[in-house]
N, CA and C atoms of all chains as a GROMACS GRO file, in nm:
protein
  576
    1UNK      N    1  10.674  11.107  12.693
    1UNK     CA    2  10.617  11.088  12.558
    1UNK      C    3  10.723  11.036  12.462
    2UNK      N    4  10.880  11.087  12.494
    2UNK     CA    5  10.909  11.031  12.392
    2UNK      C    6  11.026  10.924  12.433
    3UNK      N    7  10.998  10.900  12.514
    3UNK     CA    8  11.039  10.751  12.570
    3UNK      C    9  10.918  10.620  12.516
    4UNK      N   10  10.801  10.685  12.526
    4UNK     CA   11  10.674  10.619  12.420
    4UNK      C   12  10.694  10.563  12.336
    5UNK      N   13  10.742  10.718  12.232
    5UNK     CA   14  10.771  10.667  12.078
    5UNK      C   15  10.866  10.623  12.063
    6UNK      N   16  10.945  10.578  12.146
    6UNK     CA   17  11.083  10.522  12.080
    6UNK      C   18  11.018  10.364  12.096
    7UNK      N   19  10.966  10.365  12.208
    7UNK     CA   20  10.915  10.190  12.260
    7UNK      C   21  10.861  10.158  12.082
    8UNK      N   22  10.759  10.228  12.123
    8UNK     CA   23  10.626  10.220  12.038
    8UNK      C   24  10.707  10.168  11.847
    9UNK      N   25  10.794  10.304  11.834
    9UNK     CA   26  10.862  10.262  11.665
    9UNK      C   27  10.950  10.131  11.640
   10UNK      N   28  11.022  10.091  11.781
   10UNK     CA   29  11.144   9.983  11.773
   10UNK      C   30  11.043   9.858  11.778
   11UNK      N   31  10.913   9.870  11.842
   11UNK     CA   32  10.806   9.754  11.830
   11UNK      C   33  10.785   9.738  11.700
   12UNK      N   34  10.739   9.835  11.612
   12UNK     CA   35  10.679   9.876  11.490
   12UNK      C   36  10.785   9.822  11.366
   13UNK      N   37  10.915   9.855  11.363
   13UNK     CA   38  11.022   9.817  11.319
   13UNK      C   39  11.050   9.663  11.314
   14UNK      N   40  10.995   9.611  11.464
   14UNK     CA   41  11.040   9.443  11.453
   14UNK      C   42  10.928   9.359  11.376
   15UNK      N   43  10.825   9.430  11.389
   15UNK     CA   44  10.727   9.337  11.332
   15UNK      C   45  10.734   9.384  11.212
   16UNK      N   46  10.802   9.476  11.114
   16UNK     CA   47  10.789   9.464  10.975
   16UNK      C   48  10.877   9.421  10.959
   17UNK      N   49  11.028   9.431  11.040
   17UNK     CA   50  11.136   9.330  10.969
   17UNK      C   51  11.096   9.212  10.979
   18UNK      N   52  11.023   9.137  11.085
   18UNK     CA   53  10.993   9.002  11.057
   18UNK      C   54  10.891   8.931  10.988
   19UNK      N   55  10.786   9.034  10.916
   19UNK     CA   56  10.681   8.997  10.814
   19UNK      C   57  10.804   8.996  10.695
   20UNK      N   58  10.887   9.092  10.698
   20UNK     CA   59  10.944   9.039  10.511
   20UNK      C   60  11.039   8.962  10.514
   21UNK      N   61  11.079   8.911  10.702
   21UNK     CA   62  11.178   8.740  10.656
   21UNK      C   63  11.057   8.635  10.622
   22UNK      N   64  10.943   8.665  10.675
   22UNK     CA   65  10.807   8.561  10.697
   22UNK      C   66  10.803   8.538  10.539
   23UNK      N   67  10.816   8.646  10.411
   23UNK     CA   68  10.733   8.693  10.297
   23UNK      C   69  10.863   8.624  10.252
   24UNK      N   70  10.967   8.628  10.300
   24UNK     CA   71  11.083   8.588  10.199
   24UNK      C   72  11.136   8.428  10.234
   25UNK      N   73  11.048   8.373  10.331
   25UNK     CA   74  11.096   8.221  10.399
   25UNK      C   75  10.997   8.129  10.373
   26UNK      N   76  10.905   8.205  10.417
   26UNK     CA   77  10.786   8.038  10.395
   26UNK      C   78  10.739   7.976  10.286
   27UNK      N   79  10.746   7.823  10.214
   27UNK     CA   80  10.781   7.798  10.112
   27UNK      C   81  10.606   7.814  10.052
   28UNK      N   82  10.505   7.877  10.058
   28UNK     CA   83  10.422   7.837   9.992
   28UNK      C   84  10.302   7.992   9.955
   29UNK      N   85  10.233   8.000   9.904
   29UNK     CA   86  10.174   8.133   9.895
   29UNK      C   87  10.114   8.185   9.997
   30UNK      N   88   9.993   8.098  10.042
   30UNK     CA   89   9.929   8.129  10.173
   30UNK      C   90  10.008   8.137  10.278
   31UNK      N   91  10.095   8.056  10.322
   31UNK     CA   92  10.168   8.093  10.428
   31UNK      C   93  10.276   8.212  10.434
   32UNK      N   94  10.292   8.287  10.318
   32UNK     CA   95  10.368   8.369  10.289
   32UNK      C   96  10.259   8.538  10.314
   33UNK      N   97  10.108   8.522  10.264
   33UNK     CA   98  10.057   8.559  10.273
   33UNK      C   99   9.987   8.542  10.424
   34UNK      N  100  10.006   8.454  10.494
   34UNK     CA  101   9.962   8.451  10.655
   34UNK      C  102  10.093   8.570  10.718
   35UNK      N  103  10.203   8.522  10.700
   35UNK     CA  104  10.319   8.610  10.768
   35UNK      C  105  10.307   8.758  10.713
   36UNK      N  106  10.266   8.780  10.576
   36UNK     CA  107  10.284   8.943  10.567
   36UNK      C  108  10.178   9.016  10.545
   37UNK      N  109  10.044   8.947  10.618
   37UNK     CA  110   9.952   9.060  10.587
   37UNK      C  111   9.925   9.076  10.715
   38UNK      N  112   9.909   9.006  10.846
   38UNK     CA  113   9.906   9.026  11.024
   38UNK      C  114  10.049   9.147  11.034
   39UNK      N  115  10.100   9.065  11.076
   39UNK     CA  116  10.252   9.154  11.094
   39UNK      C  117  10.300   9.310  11.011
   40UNK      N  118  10.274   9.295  10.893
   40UNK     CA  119  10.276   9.400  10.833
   40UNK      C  120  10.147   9.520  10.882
   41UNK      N  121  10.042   9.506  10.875
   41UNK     CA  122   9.887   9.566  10.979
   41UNK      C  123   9.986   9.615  11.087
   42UNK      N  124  10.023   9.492  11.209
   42UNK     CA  125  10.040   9.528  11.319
   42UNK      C  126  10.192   9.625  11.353
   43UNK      N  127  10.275   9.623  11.289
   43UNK     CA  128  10.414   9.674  11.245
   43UNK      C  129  10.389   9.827  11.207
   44UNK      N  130  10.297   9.859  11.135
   44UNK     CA  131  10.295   9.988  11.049
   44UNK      C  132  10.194  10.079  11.183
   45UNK      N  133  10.089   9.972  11.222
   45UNK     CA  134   9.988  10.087  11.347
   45UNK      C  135  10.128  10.111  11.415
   46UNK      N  136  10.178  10.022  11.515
   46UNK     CA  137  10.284  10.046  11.604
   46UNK      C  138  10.329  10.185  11.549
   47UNK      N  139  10.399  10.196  11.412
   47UNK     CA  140  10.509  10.272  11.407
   47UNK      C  141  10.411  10.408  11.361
   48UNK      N  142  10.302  10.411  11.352
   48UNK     CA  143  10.234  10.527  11.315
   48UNK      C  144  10.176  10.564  11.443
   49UNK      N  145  10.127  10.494  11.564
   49UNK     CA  146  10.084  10.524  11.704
   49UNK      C  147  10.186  10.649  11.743
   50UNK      N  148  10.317  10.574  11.760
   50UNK     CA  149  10.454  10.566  11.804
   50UNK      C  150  10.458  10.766  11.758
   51UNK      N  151  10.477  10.705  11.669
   51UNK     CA  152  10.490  10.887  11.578
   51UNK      C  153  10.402  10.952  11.636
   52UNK      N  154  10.287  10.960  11.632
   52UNK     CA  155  10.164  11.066  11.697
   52UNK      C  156  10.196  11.041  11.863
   53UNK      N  157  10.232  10.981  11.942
   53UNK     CA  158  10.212  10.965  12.057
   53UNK      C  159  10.354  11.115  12.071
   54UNK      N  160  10.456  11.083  11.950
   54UNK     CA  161  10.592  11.166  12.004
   54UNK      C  162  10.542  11.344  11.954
   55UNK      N  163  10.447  11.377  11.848
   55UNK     CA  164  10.436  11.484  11.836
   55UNK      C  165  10.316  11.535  11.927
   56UNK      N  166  10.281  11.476  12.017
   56UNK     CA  167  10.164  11.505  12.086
   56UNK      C  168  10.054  11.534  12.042
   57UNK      N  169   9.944  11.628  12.128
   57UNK     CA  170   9.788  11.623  12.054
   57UNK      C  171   9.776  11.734  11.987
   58UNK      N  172   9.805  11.764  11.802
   58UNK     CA  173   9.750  11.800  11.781
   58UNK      C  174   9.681  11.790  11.605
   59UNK      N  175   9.702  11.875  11.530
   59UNK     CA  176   9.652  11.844  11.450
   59UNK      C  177   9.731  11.707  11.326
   60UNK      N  178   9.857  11.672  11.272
   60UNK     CA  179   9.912  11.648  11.247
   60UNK      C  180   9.899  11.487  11.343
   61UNK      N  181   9.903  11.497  11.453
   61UNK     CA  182   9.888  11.332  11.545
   61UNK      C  183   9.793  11.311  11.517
   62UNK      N  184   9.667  11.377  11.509
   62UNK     CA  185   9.574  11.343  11.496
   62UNK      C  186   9.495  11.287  11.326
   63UNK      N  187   9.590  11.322  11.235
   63UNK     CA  188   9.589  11.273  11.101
   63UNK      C  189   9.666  11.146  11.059
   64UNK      N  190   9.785  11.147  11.162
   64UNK     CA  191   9.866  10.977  11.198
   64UNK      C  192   9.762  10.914  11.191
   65UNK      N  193   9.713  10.942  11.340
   65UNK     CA  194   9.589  10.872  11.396
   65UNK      C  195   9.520  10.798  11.269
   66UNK      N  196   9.460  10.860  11.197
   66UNK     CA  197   9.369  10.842  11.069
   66UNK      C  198   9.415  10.775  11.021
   67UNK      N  199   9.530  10.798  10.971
   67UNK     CA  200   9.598  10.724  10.900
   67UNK      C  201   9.626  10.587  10.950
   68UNK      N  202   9.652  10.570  11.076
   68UNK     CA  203   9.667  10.441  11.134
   68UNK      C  204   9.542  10.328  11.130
   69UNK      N  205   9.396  10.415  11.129
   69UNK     CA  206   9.296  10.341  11.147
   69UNK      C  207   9.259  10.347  10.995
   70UNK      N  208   9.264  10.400  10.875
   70UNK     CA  209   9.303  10.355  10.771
   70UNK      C  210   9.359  10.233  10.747
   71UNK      N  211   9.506  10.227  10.770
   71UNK     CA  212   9.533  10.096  10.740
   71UNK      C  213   9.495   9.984  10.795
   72UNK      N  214   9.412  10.010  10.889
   72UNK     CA  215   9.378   9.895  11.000
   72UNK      C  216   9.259   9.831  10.933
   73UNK      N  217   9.161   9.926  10.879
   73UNK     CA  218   9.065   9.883  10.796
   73UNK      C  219   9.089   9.828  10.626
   74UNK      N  220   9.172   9.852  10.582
   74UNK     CA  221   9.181   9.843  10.420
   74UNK      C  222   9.305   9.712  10.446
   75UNK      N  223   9.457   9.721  10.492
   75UNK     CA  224   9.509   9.579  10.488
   75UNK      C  225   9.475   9.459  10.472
   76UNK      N  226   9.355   9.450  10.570
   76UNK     CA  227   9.303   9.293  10.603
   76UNK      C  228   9.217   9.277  10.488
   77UNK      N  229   9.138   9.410  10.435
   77UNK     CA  230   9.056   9.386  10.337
   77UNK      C  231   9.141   9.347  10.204
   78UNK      N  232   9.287   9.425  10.174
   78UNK     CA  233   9.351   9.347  10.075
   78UNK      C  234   9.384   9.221  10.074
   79UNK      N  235   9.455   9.208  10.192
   79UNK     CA  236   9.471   9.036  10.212
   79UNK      C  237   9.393   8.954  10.199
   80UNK      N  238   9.247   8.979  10.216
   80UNK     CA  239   9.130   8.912  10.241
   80UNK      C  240   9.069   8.917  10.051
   81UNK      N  241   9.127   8.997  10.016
   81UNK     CA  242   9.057   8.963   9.850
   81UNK      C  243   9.193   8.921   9.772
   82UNK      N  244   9.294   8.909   9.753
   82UNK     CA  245   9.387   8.831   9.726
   82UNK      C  246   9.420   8.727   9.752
   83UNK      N  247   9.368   8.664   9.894
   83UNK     CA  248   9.376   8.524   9.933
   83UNK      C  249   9.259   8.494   9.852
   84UNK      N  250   9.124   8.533   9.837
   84UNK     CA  251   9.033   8.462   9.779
   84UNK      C  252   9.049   8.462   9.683
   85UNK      N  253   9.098   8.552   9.576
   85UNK     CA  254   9.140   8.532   9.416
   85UNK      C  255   9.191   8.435   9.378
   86UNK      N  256   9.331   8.380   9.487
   86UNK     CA  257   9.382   8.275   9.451
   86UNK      C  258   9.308   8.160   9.458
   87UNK      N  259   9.256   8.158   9.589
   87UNK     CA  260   9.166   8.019   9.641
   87UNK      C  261   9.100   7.988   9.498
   88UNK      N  262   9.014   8.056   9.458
   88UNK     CA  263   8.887   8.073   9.352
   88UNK      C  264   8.970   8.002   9.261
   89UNK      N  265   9.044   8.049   9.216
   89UNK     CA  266   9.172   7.940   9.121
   89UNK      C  267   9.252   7.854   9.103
   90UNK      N  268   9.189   7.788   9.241
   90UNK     CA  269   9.242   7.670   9.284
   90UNK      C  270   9.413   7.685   9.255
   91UNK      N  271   9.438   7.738   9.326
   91UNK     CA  272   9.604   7.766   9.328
   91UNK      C  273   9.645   7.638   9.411
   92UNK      N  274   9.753   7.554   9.431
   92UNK     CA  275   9.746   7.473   9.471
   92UNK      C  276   9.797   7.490   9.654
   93UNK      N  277   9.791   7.403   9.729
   93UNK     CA  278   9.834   7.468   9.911
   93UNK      C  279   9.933   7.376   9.911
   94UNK      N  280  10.025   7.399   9.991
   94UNK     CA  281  10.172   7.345  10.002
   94UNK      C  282  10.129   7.233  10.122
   95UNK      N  283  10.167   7.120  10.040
   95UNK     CA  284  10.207   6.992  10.175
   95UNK      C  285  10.328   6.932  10.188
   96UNK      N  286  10.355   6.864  10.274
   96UNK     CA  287  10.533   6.853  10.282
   96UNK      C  288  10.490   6.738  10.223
   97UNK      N  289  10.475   6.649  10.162
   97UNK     CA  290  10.499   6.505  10.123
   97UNK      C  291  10.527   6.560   9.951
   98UNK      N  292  10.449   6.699   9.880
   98UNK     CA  293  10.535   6.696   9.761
   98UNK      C  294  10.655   6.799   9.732
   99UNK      N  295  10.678   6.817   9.879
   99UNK     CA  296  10.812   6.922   9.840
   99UNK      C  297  10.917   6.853   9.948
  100UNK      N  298  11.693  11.247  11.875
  100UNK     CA  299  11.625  11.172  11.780
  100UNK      C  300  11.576  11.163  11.670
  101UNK      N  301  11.648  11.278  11.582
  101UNK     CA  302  11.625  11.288  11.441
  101UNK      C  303  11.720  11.137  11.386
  102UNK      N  304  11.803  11.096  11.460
  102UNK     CA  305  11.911  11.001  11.430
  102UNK      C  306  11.833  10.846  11.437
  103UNK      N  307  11.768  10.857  11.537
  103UNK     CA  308  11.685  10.735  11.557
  103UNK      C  309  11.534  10.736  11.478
  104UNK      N  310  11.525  10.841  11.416
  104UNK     CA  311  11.424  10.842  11.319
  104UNK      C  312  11.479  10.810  11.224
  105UNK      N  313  11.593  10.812  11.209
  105UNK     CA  314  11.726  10.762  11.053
  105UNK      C  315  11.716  10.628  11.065
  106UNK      N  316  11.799  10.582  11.185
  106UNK     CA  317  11.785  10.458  11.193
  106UNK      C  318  11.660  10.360  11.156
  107UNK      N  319  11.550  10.435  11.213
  107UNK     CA  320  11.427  10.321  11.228
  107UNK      C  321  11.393  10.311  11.052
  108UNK      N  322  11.377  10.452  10.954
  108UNK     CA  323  11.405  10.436  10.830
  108UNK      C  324  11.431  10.339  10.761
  109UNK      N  325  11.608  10.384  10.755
  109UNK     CA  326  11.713  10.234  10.724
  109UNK      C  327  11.651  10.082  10.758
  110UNK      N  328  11.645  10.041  10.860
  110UNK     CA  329  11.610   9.966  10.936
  110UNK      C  330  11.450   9.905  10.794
  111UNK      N  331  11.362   9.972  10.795
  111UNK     CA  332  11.222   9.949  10.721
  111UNK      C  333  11.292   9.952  10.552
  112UNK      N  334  11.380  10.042  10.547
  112UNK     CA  335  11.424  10.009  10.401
  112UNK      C  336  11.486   9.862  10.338
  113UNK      N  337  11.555   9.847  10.479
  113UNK     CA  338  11.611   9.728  10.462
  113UNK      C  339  11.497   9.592  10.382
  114UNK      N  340  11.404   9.606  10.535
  114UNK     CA  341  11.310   9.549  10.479
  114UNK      C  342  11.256   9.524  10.332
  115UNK      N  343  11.251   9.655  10.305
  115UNK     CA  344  11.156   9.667  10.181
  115UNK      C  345  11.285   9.570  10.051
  116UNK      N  346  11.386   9.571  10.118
  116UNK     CA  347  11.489   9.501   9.995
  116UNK      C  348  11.472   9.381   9.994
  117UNK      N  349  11.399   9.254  10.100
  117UNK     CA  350  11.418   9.193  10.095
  117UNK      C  351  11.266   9.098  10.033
  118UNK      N  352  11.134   9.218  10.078
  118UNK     CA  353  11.050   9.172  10.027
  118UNK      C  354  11.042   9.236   9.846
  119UNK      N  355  11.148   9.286   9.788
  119UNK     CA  356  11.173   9.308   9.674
  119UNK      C  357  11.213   9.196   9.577
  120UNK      N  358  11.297   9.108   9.704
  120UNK     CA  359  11.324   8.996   9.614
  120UNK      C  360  11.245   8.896   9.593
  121UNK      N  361  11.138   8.893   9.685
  121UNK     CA  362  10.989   8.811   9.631
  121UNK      C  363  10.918   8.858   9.506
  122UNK      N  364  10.934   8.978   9.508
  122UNK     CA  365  10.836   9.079   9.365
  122UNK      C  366  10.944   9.020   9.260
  123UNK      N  367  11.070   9.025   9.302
  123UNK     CA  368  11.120   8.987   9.148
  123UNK      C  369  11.125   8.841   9.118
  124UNK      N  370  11.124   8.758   9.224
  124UNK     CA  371  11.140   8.634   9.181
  124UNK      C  372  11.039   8.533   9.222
  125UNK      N  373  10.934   8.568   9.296
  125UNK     CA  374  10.792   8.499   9.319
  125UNK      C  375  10.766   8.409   9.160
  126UNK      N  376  10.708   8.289   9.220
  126UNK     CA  377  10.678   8.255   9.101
  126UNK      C  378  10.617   8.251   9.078
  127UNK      N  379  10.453   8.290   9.153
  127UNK     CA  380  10.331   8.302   9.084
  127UNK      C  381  10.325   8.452   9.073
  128UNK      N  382  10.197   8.515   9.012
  128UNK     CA  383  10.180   8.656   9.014
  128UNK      C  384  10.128   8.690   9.119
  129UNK      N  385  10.072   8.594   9.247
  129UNK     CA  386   9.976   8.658   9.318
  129UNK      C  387  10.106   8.713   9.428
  130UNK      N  388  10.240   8.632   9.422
  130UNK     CA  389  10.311   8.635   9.501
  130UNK      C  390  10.416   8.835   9.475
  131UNK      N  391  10.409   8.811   9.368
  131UNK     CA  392  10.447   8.959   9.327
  131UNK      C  393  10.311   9.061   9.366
  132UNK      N  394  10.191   9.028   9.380
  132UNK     CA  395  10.098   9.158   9.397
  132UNK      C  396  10.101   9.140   9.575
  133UNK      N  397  10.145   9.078   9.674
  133UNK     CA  398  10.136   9.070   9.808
  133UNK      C  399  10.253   9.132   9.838
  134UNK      N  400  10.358   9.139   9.730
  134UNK     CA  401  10.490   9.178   9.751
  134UNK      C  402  10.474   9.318   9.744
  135UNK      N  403  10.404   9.398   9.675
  135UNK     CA  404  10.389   9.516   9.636
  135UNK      C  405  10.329   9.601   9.732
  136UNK      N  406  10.219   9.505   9.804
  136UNK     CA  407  10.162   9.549   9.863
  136UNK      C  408  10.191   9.597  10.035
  137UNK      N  409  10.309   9.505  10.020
  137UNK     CA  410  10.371   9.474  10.150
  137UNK      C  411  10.421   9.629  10.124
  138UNK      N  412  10.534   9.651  10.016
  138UNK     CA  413  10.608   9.737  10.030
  138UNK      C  414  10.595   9.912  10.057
  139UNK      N  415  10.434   9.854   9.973
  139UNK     CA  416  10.348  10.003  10.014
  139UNK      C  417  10.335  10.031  10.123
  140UNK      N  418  10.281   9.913  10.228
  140UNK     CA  419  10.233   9.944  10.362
  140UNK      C  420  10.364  10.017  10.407
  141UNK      N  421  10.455   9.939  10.428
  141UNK     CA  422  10.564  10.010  10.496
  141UNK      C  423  10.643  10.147  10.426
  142UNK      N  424  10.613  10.153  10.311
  142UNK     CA  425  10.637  10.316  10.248
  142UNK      C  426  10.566  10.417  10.324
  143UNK      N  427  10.430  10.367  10.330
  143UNK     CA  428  10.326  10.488  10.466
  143UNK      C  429  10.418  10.516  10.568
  144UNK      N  430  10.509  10.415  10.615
  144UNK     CA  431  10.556  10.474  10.766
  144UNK      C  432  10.720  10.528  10.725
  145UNK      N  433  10.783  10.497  10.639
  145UNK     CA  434  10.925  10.561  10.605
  145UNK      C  435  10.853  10.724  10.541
  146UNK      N  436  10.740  10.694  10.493
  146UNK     CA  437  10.701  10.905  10.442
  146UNK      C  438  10.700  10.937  10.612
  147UNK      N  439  10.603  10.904  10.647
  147UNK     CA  440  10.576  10.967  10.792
  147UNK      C  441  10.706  10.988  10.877
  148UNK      N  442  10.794  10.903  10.854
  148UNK     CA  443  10.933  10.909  10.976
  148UNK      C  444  11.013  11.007  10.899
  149UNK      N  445  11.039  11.046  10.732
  149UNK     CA  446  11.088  11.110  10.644
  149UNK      C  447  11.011  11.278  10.699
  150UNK      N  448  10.892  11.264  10.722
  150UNK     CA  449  10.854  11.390  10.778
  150UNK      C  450  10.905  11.444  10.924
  151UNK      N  451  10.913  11.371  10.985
  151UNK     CA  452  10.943  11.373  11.153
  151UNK      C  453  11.141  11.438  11.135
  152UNK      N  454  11.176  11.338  11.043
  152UNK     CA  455  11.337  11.346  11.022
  152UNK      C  456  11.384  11.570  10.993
  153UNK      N  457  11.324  11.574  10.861
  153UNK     CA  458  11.310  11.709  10.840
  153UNK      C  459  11.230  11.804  10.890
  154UNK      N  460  11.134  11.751  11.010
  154UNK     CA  461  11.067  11.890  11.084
  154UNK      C  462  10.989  11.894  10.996
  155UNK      N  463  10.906  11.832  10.914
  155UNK     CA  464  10.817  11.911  10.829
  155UNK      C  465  10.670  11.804  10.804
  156UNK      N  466  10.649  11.760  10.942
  156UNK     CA  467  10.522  11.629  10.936
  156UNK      C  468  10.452  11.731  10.831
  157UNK      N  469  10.375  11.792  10.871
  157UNK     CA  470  10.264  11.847  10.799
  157UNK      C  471  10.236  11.807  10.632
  158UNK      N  472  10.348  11.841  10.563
  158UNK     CA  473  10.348  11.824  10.388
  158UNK      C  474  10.314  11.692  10.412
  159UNK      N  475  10.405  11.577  10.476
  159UNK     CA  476  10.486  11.464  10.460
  159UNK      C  477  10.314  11.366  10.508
  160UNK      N  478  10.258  11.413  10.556
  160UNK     CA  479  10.103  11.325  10.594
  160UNK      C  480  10.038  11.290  10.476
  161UNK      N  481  10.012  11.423  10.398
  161UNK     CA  482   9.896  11.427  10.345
  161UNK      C  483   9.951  11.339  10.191
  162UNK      N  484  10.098  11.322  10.187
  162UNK     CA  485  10.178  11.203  10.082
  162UNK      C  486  10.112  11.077  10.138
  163UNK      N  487  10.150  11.064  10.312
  163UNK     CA  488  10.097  10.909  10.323
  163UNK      C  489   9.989  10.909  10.292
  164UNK      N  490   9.934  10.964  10.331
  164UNK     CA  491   9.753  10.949  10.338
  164UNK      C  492   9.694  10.904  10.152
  165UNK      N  493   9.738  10.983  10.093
  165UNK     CA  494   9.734  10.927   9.940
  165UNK      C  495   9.805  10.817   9.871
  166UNK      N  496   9.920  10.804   9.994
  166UNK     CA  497   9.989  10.702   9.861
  166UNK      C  498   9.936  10.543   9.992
  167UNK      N  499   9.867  10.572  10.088
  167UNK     CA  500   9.792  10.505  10.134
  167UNK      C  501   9.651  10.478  10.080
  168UNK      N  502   9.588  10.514  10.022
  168UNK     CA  503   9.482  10.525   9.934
  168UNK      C  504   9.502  10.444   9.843
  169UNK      N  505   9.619  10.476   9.774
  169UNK     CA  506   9.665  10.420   9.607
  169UNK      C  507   9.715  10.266   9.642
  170UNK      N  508   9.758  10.252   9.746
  170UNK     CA  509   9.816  10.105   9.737
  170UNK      C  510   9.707  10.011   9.784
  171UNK      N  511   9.624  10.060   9.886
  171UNK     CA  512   9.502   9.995   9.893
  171UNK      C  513   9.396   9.935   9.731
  172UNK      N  514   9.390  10.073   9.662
  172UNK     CA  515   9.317  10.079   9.539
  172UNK      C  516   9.387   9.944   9.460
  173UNK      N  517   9.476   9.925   9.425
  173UNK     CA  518   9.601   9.882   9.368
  173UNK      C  519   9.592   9.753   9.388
  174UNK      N  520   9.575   9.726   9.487
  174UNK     CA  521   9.601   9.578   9.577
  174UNK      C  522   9.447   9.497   9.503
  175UNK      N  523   9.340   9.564   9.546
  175UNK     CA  524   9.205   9.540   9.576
  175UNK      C  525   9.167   9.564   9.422
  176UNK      N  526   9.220   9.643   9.282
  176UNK     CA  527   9.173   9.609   9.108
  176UNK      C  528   9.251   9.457   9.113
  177UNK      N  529   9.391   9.511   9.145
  177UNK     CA  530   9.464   9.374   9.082
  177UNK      C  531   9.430   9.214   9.072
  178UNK      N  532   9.367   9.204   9.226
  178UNK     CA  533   9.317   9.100   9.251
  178UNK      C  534   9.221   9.072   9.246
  179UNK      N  535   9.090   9.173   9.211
  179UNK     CA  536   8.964   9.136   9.137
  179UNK      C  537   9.022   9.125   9.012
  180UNK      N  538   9.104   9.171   8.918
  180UNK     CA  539   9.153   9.121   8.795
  180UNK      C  540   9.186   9.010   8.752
  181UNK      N  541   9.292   8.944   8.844
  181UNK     CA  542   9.352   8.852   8.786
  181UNK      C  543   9.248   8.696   8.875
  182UNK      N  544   9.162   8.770   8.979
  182UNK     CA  545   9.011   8.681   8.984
  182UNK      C  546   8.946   8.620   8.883
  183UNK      N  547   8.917   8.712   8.810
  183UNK     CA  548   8.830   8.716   8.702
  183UNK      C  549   8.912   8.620   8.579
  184UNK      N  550   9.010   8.701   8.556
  184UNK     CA  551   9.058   8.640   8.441
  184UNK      C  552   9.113   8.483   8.468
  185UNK      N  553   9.109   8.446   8.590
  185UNK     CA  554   9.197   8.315   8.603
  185UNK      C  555   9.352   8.317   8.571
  186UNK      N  556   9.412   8.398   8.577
  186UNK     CA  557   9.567   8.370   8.515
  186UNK      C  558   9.637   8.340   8.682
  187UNK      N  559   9.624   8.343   8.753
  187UNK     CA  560   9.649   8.366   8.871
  187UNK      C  561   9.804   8.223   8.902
  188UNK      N  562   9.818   8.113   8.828
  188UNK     CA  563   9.878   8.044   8.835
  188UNK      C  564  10.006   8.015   8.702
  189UNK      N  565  10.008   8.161   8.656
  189UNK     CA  566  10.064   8.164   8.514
  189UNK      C  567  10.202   8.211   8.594
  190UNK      N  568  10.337   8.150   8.543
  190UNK     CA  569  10.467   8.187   8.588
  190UNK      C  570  10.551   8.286   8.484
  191UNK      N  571  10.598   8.366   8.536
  191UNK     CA  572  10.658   8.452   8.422
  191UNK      C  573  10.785   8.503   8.472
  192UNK      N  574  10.865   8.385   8.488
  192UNK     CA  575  11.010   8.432   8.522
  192UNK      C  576  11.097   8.349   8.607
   0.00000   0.00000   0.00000
């Protein structure tokens, strides 16, 4: 089990360090917003699995748990109404011919 | 492995410094409310590893679980707000 959670958190760990080089590199909103709303989702379940898998079954893993499928449901839904806010406002999308 | 619960911490804090410097220097606003939001997500898992570190999951959940709530809430006014109002392309800094 806790050969698990170590897998499970050092997974969890890489994919959020590499959503906030994604959030801090890509030159344009949406694509900034493509890199840190996937990765960030998939980064945080990992490292919340990871945790409940190391305290085993009981009450406390089982509120991780929750917590994991929490964010699994509400992230995408933030990302998903912040990308459209902008869209709606015609924010402009990055092409390489004006940068 | 209280040490490698330190590490993995550090490691996510780091993070959070770097998507800090988008919140401060993004140049639209929508780019500061994705920044925020980022930083929340990964606050859920530094409480939870902060609990594991001191032996004391139990208190340390029922923090994520709310301040998981609040950043969701947070994310999801802001951006029906600044929907509505159209400012969404206004630079302030």
């Amino acid at each position: 089990m806790t050969a698990l959670a170590v897998v499970f958190v050092c997974a969890g760990v890489f994919f959020l360090l590499m959503g906030a080089i994604g959030l801090l590199r890509f030159p344009d909103f949406y694509t900034r917003m493509h890199a840190a709303g996937k990765s960030d989702t998939l980064g945080s379940l990992l490292v919340l699995t990871g945790l409940a898998s190391y305290g085993g079954l009981d009450l406390p893993s089982v509120k991780i748990l929750f917590i994991a499928l929490f964010i699994f449901v509400t992230s995408p839904t933030a990302t998903h109404a912040m990308a459209r806010a902008a869209f709606k406002n015609k924010m402009p999308l990055w092409t390489k011919e004006e940068n | 492995m209280q040490d490698f619960f330190l590490g993995a911490s550090l490691v996510i804090l780091f993070s959070v410094l770097l998507c800090l410097y988008r919140v401060v220097k993004g140049p639209v606003i929508m780019d500061r409310i994705i920044g925020v939001n980022v930083i929340g997500t990964k606050t859920i898992a530094v409480v939870v590893l902060t609990g594991y570190i001191f032996d004391r999951v139990e208190f340390f959940i029922d923090i994520a679980f709310v301040y998981a709530l609040i950043n969701f809430l947070g994310a999801l006014t802001l951006s029906k707000y600044f929907e509505r109002k159209g400012v969404v392309r206004r630079t302030t800094g």
